[in-house]
Each structure stands twice: as C-alpha cells, then as structure tokens.
C-alpha positions as CSV (number, residue, x, y, z in Angstrom):
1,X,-82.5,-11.5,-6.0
2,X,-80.1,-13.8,-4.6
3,X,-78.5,-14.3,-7.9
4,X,-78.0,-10.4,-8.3
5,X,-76.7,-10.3,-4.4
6,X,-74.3,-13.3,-5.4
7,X,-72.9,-12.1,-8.4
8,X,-72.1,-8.8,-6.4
9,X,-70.1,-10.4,-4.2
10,X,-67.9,-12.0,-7.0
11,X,-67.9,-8.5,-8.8
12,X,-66.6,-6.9,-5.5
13,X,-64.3,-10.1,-5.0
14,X,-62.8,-9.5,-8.5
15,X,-62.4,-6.0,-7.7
16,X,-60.5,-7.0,-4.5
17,X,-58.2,-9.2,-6.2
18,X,-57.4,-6.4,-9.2
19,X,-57.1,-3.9,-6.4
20,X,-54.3,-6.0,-4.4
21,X,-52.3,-7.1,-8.4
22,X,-52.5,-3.1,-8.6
23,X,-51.4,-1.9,-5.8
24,X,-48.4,-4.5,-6.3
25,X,-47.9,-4.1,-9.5
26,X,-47.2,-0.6,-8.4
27,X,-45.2,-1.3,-5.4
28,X,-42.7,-3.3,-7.6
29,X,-42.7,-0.8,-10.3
30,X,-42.0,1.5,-7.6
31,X,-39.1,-0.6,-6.1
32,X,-38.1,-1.1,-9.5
33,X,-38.1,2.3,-10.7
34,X,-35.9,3.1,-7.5
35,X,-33.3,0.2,-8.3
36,X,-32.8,1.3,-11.9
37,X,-32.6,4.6,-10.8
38,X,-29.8,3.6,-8.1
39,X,-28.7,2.1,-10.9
40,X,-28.1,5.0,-13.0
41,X,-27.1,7.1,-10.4
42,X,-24.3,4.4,-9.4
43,X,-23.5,4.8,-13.5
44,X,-23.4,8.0,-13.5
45,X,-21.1,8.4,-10.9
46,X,-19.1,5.8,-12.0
47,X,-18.8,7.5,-15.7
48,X,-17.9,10.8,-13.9
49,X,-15.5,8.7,-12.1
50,X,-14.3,7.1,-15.1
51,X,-13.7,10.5,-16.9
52,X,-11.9,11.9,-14.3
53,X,-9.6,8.6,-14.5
54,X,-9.8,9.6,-18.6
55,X,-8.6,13.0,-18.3
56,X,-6.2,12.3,-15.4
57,X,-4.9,9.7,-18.0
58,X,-4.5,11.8,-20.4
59,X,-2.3,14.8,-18.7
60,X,-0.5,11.8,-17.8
61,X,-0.1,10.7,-21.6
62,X,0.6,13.8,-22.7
63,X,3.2,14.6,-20.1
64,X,4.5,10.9,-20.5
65,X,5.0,12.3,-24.7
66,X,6.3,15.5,-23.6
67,X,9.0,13.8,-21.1
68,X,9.6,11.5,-24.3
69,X,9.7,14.6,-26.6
70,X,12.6,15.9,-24.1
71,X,14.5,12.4,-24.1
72,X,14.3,12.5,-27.6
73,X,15.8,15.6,-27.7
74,X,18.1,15.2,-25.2
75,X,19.4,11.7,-26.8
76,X,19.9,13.9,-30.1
77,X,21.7,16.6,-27.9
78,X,23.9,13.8,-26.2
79,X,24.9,11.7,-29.4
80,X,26.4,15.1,-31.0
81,X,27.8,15.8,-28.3
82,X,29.6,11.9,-28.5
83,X,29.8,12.3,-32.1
84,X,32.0,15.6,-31.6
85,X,33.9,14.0,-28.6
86,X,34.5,10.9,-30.8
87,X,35.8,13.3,-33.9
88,X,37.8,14.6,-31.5
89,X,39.4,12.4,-30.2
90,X,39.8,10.8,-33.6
91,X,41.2,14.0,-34.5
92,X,44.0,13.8,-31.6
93,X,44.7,10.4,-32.0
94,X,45.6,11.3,-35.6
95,X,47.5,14.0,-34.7
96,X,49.7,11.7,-32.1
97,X,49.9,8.8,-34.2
98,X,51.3,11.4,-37.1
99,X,53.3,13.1,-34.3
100,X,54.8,9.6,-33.1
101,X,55.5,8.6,-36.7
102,X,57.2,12.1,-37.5
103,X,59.6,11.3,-34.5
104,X,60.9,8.2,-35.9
105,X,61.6,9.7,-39.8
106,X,64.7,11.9,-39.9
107,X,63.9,15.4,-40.8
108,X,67.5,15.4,-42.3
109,X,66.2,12.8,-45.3
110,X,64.2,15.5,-47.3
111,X,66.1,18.3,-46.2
112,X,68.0,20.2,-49.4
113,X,72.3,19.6,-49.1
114,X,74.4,20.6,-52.0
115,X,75.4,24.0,-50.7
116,X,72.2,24.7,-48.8
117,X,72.1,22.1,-45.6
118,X,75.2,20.6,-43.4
119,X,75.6,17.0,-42.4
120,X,78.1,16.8,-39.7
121,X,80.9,13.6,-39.7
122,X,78.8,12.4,-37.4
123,X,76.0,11.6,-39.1
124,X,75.6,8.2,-40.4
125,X,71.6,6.8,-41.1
126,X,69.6,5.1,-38.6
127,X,69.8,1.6,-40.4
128,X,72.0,0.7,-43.7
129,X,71.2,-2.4,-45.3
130,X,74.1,-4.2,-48.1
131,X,73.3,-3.9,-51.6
132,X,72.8,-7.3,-53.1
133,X,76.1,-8.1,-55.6
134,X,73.7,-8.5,-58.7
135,X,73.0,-4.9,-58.5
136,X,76.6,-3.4,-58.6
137,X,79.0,-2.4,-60.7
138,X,82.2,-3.6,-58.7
139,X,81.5,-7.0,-57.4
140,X,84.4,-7.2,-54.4
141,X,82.6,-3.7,-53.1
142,X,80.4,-3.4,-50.7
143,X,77.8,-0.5,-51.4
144,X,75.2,0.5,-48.4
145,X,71.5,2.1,-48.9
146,X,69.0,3.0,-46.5
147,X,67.0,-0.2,-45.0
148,X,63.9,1.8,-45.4
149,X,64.4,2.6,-48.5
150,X,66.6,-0.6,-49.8
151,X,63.1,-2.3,-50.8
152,X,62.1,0.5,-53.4
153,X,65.5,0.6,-55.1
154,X,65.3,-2.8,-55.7
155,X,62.2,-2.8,-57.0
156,X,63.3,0.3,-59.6
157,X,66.4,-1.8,-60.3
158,X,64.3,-5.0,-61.3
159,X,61.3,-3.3,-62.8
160,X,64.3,-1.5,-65.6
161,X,65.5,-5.0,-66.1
162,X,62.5,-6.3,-66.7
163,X,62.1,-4.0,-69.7
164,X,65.4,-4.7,-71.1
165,X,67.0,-1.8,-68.9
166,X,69.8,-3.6,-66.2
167,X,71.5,-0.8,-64.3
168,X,74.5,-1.2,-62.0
169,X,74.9,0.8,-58.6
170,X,77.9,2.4,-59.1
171,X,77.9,4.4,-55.4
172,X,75.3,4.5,-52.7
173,X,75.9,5.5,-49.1
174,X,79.0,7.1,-48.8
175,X,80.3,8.8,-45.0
176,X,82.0,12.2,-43.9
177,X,84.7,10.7,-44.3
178,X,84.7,9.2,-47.6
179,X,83.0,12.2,-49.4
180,X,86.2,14.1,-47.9
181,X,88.8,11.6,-49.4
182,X,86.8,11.9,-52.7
183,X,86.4,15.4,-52.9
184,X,90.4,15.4,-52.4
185,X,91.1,12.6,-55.3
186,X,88.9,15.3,-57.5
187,X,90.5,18.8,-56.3
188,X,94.2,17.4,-57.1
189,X,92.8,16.0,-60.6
190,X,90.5,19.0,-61.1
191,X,91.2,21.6,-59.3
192,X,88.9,24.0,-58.3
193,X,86.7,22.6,-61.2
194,X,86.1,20.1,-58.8
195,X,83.5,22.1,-56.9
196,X,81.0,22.1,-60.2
197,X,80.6,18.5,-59.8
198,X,81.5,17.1,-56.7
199,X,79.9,18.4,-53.3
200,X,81.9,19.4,-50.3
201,X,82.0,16.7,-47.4
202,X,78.7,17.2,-45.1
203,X,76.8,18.6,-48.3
204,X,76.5,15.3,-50.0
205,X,73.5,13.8,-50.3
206,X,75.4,10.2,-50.6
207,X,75.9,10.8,-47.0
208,X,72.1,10.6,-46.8
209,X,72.0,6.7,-47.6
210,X,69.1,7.5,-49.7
211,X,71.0,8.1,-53.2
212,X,72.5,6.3,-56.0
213,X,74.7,7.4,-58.8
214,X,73.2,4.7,-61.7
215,X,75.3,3.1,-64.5
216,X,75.1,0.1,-67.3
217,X,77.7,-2.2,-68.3
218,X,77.9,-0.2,-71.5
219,X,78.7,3.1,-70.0
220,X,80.4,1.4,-66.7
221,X,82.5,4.0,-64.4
222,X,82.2,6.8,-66.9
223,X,79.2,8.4,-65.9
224,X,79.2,11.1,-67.9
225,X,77.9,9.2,-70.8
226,X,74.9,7.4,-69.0
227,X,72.8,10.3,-70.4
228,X,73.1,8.5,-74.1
229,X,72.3,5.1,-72.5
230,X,69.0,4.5,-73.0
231,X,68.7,3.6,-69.0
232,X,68.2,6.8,-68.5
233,X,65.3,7.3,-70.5
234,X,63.6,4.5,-69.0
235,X,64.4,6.6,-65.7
236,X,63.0,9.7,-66.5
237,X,59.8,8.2,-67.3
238,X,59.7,5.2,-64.7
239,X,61.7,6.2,-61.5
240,X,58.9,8.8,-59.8
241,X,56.9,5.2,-59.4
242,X,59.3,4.1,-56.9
243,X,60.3,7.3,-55.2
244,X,63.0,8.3,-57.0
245,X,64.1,11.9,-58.3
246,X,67.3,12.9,-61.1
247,X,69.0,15.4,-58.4
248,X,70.8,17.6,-60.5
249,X,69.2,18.0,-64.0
250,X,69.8,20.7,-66.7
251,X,70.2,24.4,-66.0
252,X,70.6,23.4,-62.2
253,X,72.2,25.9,-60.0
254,X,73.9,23.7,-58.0
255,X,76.6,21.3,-60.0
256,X,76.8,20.3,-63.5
257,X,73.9,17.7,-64.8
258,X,74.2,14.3,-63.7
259,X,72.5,12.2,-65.2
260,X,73.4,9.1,-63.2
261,X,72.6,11.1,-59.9
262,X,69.2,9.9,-58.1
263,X,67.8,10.8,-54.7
264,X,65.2,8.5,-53.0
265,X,62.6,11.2,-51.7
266,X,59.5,8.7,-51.3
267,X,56.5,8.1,-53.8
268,X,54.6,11.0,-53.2
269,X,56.9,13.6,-53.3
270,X,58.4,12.0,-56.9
271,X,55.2,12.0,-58.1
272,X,54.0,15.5,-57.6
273,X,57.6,16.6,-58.7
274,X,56.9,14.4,-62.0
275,X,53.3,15.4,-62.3
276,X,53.9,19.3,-61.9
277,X,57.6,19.3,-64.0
278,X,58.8,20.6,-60.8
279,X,62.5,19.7,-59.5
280,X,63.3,18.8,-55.8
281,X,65.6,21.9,-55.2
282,X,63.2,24.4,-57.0
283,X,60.6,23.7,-54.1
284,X,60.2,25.3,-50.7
285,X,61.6,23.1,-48.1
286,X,58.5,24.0,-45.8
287,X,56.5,22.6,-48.7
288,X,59.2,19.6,-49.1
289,X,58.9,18.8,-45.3
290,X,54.8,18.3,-45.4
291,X,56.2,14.8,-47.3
292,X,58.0,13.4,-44.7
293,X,55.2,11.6,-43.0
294,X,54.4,9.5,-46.4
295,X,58.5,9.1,-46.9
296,X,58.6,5.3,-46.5
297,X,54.7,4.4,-47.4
C-alpha cells in the first residue's frame, strides 16, 4: 500500500514536470510563432516597399530611355543641322574664294578681238615677263609674253624640241601702239588687202600678251610657209596640252589662215576646243568666260 501511494506520487510528479515542459514548450512556440510572424510581416512590408522602389525605378528608367530617345534625336536633328551649316558655308567660302580669284584674272584674256572686242591704247597686261633669247627668231629683240602664262609657252616650246620640233618666237606682245605702226607698214604695201590679214590696232590679240606667231629656222620671217613645216603638225596635235589654240584656221571668218598664229587660252579651254573639233571664235563667249577661273591652273 505504501508502494502503490509512492509510486503515485512519482506518477503525479512526472505529470507535473511534463505539464510545466508543455506549457513552455508552448509558450515559446507561441513567442516564436509571433516573432516569425513579425518577421514576415516586417518582410512583407519590406517587399511591398521594395516593389514600390521597383516600379518607381522603373518609370524612372523608362523616362531616363525616353529623355535618351529624345537626345538621340535631337543630337541627329542638331548634326544636320551642322552638317548643312558646314556645306554651307563650304559652299560660300567657295563661292568667295572663286569670286576673289575671278577679280584678279582679266576678263579681257578670253574675251574674242579680231573685229568683235576693243582694246583701248591703254591697255597693256598686268605683268609681262622677257622671252628667253633661245626661243626667238631675232636675237637683238626683245619679245614680251604674259608672266602667267610665260611658264606654259616655254614648256610647249621645249616639249617640240624635244621631238625634233625647235620653233622660234617670231612676235609676242605687241602694244596699241605698235599694232598701229604695223598695220600702217602693211596698208602702204597691201593696201586695203591688208585688213584680210592684219587686225586693226585695239583688235589684236598680240596686244593681249597671251599670243605668239610661231616660226623655224627653215621657214624664218615668212610665215606663210610654216603650214608645210612639219612644226606645225606637231602643233595641231601637241599644243591644246599646254593651253594653246591656232587662232585663225581654215574657212575662218575673220582673216586669212595662219598658221603660225596661236592664242594662249589655258589648258582647259584648249582641251575641250581639241576634244569637241570646236574653234575658239565659233563658241559663245558666255560659254568661253565659264574658263576663266581655270586660265592659269
């Protein structure tokens, strides 16, 4: 009987004890059950939190692209505009470095004389330079060509003679004045046949400084045979390449054909006048003036 009473008292002891581990066990379940859930709630509200940040970031990303879109376009916008601008004034500074170049070419150098245009006694080219003695026919003469042009006759002259064809400068420049005392010597000898060969003072394009009447030592002062010489054939073929034109050729309407008789007009214009079989007083001299600017290039 007292071992039944004792072993009741353990059972209710152990029953005690179980009771008190249960009832904490469930007090710290409880207290953990209400941390996790602060926890969670904390999360929560933190991920709410965080997807508001999200979305906020994102307007901002996509406003960020669309401001970048418009910078983009307005960059594009602005280097046309800077690219136009720049043609522009490209285009202008052209047009004044042409315009500044024109000024200091006389218009009267590709301008048509024999019977057409008048060069006053006044006139005399801007610079004349002295032909070199190996180049003319009279050696105790002096003979004047345009500076500007001086370096493209020479190199006609040399280039001939370098393929067996030596020439002599039999005239060049020649003033007002002289053209007047020549056109004399020829109207006393000539009479009025004079005027089929010989141009009237101020119609001359000797006056010009940019022409040459061409000889050899074979055909010397009589020029009229220079078109047998076979210098002249070398001309026709060889003297666009240096800027040089045959004035007065067959069937011209101005004076008879001389042969001997060549105008400096610059390399472009000789060539399109060789390349098209054109002659320089058959062409417009609105279309001869477009040349000017390449004259002396």
């Amino acid at each position: 009987m007292q071992q039944n009473k004792s072993s009741t008292r353990v059972l209710v002891s152990s029953f005690g004890i179980l009771a008190i581990l249960l009832a904490g066990l469930i007090v710290f379940v409880e207290y953990r059950y209400r941390s996790l859930r602060n926890q969670a709630t904390t999360l929560t509200q933190n991920i709410a939190q965080l997807r508001t940040q999200l979305s906020e970031t994102d307007k901002a990303v996509q406003t960020l692209q669309n401001l970048n879109g418009d910078l983009t376009d307005q960059i594009h916008i602005t280097e046309k505009q800077a690219s136009s601008l720049l043609d522009e004034f490209n285009r202008i500074s052209g047009t004044v470095g042409t315009l500044e170049k024109l000024s200091k070419i006389d218009s009267r150098l590709l301008q048509k004389y024999s019977k057409v245009y008048f060069l006053n006694e006044n006139f005399v080219p801007d610079r004349l330079s002295t032909v070199d003695q190996r180049y003319t026919l009279e050696k105790n003469r002096i003979y004047q060509f345009h500076a500007d042009a001086y370096s493209y006759l020479v190199r006609l002259l040399d280039a001939a003679k370098t393929e067996g064809f030596e020439m002599q400068i039999a005239s060049a420049y020649r003033s007002f004045k002289e053209q007047t005392a020549l056109k004399s010597q020829y109207t006393v000898v000539y009479g009025s046949g004079a005027n089929k060969f010989s141009a009237d003072q101020g119609y001359s394009e000797h006056q010009l400084g940019t022409t040459v009447d061409l000889t050899t030592t074979k055909v010397g002062g009589t020029l009229s045979r220079f078109e047998t010489d076979p210098a002249y054939g070398w001309l026709e073929a060889n003297a666009y390449k240096y800027g040089f034109i045959l004035s007065y050729p067959k069937g011209n309407s101005y004076y008879i054909f001389e042969p001997w008789h060549w105008r400096f007009v610059g390399v472009d214009l000789a060539g399109k006048l060789h390349r098209d079989n054109l002659h320089f007083y058959d062409m417009d001299q609105h279309e001869i003036d477009k040349y000017l600017i390449t004259l002396f290039d």
